[in-house]
N, C-alpha and C positions, 0 to 999 in steps of 0.2 A: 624401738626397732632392734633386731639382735643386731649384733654383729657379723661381716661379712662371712659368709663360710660357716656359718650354724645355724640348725634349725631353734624350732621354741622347746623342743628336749634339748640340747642343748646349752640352753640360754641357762645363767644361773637364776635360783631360784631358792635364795634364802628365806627362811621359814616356812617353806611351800612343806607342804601333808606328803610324806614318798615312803606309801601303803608295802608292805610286803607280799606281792603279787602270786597266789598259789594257783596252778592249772591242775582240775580235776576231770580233764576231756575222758584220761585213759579208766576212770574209775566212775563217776557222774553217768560220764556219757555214755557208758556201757547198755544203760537202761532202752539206750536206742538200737542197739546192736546186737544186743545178749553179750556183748564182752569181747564180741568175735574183730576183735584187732588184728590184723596177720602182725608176722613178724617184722614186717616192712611199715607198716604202718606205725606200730612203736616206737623204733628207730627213727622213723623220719618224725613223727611229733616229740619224742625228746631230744634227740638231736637240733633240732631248727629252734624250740623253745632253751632249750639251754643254750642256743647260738644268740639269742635273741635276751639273754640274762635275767628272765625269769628266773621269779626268786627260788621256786619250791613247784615239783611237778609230782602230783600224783601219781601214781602208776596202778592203781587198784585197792581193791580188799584184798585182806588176806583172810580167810576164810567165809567169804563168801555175803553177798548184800540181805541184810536182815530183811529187806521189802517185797524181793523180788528172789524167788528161789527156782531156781533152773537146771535141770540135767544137761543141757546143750550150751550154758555158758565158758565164755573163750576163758584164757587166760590169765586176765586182770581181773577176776570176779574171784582169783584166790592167790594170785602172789606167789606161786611155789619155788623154793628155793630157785627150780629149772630156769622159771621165769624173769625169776631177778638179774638171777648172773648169768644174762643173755643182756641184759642191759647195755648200751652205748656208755661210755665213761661221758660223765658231767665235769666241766670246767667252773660252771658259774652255781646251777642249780642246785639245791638240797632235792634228794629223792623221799617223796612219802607213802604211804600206805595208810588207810583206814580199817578199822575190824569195830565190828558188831559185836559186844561182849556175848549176847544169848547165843551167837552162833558159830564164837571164837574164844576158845580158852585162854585164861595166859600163857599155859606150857605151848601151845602151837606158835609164841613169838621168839621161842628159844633160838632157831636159825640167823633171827633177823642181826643180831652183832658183826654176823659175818657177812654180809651181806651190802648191798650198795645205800638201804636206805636208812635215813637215819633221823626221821620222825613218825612216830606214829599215833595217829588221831582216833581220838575214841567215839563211836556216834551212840548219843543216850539219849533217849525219850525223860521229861520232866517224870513221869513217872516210874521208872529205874533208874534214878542218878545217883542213889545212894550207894550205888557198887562200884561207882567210880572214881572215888577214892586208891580202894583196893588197885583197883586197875592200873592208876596212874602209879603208884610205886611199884606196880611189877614192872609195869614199863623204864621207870628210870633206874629199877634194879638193872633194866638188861643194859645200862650208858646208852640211851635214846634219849632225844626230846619225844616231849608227851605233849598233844593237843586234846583239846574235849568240843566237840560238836553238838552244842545241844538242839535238837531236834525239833519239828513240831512247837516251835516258840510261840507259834499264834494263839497256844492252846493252855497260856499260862496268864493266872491273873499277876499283878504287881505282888501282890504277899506270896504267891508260891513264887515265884522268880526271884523273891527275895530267900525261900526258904532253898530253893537250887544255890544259889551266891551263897549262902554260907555252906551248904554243904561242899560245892567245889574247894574253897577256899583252904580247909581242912587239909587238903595235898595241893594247890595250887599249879595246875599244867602250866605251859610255858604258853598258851595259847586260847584263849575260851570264843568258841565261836557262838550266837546262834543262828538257826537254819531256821529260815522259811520255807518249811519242806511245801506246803501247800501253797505257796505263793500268794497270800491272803494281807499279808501288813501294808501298810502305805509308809509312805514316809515318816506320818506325826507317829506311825508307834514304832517304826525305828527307833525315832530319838530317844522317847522314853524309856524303851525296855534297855536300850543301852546306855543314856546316862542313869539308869537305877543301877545298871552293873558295874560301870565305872567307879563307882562311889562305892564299891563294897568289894571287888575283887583285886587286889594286888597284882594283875597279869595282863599282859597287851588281850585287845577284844579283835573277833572279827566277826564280820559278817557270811552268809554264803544268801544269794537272793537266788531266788525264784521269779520267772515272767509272765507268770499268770493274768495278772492286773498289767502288762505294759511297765511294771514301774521297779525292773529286776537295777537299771542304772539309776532311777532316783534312788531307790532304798539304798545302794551301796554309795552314795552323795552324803545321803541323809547321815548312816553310818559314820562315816569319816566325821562329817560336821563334827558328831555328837563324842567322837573321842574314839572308834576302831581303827587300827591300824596293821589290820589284815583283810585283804579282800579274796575268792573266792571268784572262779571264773572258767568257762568252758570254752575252746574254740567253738564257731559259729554258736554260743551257746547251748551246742548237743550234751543233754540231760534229758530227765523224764519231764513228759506233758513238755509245757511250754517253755522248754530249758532254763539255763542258769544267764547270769549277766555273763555277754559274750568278754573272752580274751581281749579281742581286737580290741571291742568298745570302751572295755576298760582304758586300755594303756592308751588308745586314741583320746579320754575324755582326760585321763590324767595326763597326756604329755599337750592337749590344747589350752587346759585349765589354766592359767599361771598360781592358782591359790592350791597348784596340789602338783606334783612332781613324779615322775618313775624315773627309774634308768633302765627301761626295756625298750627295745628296738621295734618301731613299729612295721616297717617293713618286713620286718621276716617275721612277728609274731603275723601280721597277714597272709603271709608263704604258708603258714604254718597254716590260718584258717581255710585259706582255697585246698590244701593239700585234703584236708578235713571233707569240706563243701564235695569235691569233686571227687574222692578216693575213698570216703571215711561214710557219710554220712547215707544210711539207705535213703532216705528222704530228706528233702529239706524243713527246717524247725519253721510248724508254723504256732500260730495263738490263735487258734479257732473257737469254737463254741464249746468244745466240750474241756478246754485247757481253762478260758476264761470262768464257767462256771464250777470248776474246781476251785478256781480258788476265791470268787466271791465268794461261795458256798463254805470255805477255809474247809475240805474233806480233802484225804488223799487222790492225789489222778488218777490213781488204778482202780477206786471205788467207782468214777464216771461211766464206765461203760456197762455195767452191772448194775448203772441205775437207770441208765437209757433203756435196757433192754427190760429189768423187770419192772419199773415204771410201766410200759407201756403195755403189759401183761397185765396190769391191774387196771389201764386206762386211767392214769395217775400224770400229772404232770412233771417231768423229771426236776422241773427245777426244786418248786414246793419239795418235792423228795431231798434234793439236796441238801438244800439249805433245813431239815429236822437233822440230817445225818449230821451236818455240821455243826449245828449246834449241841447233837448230840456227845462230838469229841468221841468217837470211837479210838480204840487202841490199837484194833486189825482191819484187814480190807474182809470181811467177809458177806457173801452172798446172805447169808442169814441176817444181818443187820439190816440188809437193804428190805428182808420182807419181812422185818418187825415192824419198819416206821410204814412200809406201803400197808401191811394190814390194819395198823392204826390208825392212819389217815383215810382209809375206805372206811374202815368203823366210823369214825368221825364225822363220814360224809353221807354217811348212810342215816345214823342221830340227824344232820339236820334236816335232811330231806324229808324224816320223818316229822320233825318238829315243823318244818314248814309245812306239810300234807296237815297236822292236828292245827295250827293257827289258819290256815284257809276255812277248814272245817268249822272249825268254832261261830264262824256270825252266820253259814246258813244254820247250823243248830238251835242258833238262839234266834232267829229269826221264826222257825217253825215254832217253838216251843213257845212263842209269843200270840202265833197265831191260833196254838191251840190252847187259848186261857181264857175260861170265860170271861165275857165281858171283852174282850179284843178285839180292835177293826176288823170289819167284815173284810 
């Protein structure tokens, strides 16, 4: 039982797991909004999360989200000096920002020294990680911490993950996450992909999960077990498709847990989520059918609706469609992909029909061809 006058945050909690808590609502969640934050709405989600001592608040890209490209994107979808130093002063919090190398040079982080944030997180696909080396030491040229986000992780066997780990390692960031951008891992390949990395990378790991599968709070469980000790998280979970592991749920599962620890305030990271829910959010996050088959199918979300629609232009079943795209590991979302696998799988479908029409065929054939041989029953 704790002691009188303390909750179980509170209570001590030696050898307990006590994650380094990053909120990516203003950057993540943007996917829900196009970025369009008012000024009021920034202020009050960093302000109540840094009251609330959250470790590390994102606040955006800085040049812009490599997945989703927008003319009508707010704010946070580019960081501009304006943006930054209009920022609330942090007491508790580190401020961060993410950049897309193909869509963000190094010299565009020239500003940032002067500026309020002071880590900045690289997001790389397993196939362009080899530039992120480079990257991280422009980064720590400018006196930042450097994090690396590796991406799309569902889509990496164990020897390229191992061949990512040694290339990260070469400049080692102060942080290596990966991203279940598709929302597709379960728990047992958390474990794995992250204790292969433990055992090869010299740098704290985290996770960033996806809720695709329902399983955005196992996988960041799974994680910590297996040795991360960065978590990843959105108010009411607002991210694309089926959002991220929520704020709340987090600090909620780690201040009820006793085998894991935060010092964040759960009360006001909740303040922080209804301000979200009720002022922030066009809609509420659900996990419907088409978030769920993103990510069994492990393809991007943005692919889902370009297969609903040309699926059924071919009279193709979108799931079957999904799950080719996904295993086919595309690298973009594009419409063309979707009507390679649909015109392949009508071919496909077309060959059997046929081959079923020639094996019908074949025993009235031979049936007649019997009956015209001499000597054959009348």
């Amino acid at each position: 039982m704790n002691a009188p006058g303390t909750t179980r945050a509170d209570a001590p909690r030696t050898g307990s797991v006590n994650p380094v808590l990053l909120d990516c609502t203003l950057r993540d969640g943007g996917n829900q909004n196009d970025w369009q934050f008012s000024a009021t709405d920034v202020r009050t989600i960093v302000s109540t999360l840094d009251a609330a001592r959250v470790d590390v608040i994102e606040v955006g890209y800085r040049g812009g989200s490599g997945s989703r490209a927008s003319a009508t994107a707010g704010p946070s979808a580019h960081c501009t000096p304006e943006y930054l130093s209009a920022l609330p002063d942090v007491s508790h919090a580190e401020l961060a920002v993410m950049v897309v190398p193909t869509v963000c040079p190094t010299n565009a982080l020239d500003d940032l020294p002067d500026s309020p944030v002071s880590l900045v997180r690289i997001a790389a696909y397993p196939w362009n990680i080899d530039g992120v080396p480079e990257y991280v030491r422009a980064v720590r040229a400018l006196g930042l911490k450097v994090g690396v986000n590796l991406m799309a992780v569902s889509y990496t066997t164990e020897a390229q993950l191992r061949e990512v780990a040694a290339v990260v390692a070469a400049e080692a960031p102060d942080v290596f996450y990966i991203a279940d951008s598709f929302g597709a891992l379960t728990p047992d390949d958390v474990r794995r992909r992250v204790g292969l990395l433990a055992e090869r990378l010299p740098t704290p790991l985290g996770i960033h999960a996806h809720n695709n599968l329902g399983l955005a709070a196992a996988n960041a469980v799974a994680g910590l077990d297996a040795g991360v000790s960065w978590l990843d998280a959105s108010l009411c979970a607002m991210a694309r498709g089926a959002g991220n592991l929520a704020t709340e749920q987090a600090v909620a599962f780690l201040t009820a847990w006793p085998r894991y620890a935060t010092h964040a305030d759960l009360p006001l990271v909740c303040e922080a989520a209804e301000y979200v829910a009720e002022r922030v959010l066009p809609r509420p996050m659900t996990v419907g059918r088409a978030e769920i088959a993103a990510g069994i199918n492990d393809h991007h979300f943005y692919f889902q609706d370009r297969i609903e629609k040309i699926s059924a232009h071919h009279g193709l079943d979108p799931w079957e469609v999904g799950r080719r795209i996904g295993a086919a590991q595309p690298r973009k979302v594009l419409d063309e992909t979707v009507e390679d696998v649909c015109r392949e799988l009508a071919a496909s479908a077309a060959r059997a029909a046929q081959a079923a029409r020639q094996a019908q065929a074949a025993p009235a054939a031979r049936t007649e061809a019997a009956a015209q041989t001499p000597g054959g029953d009348a």
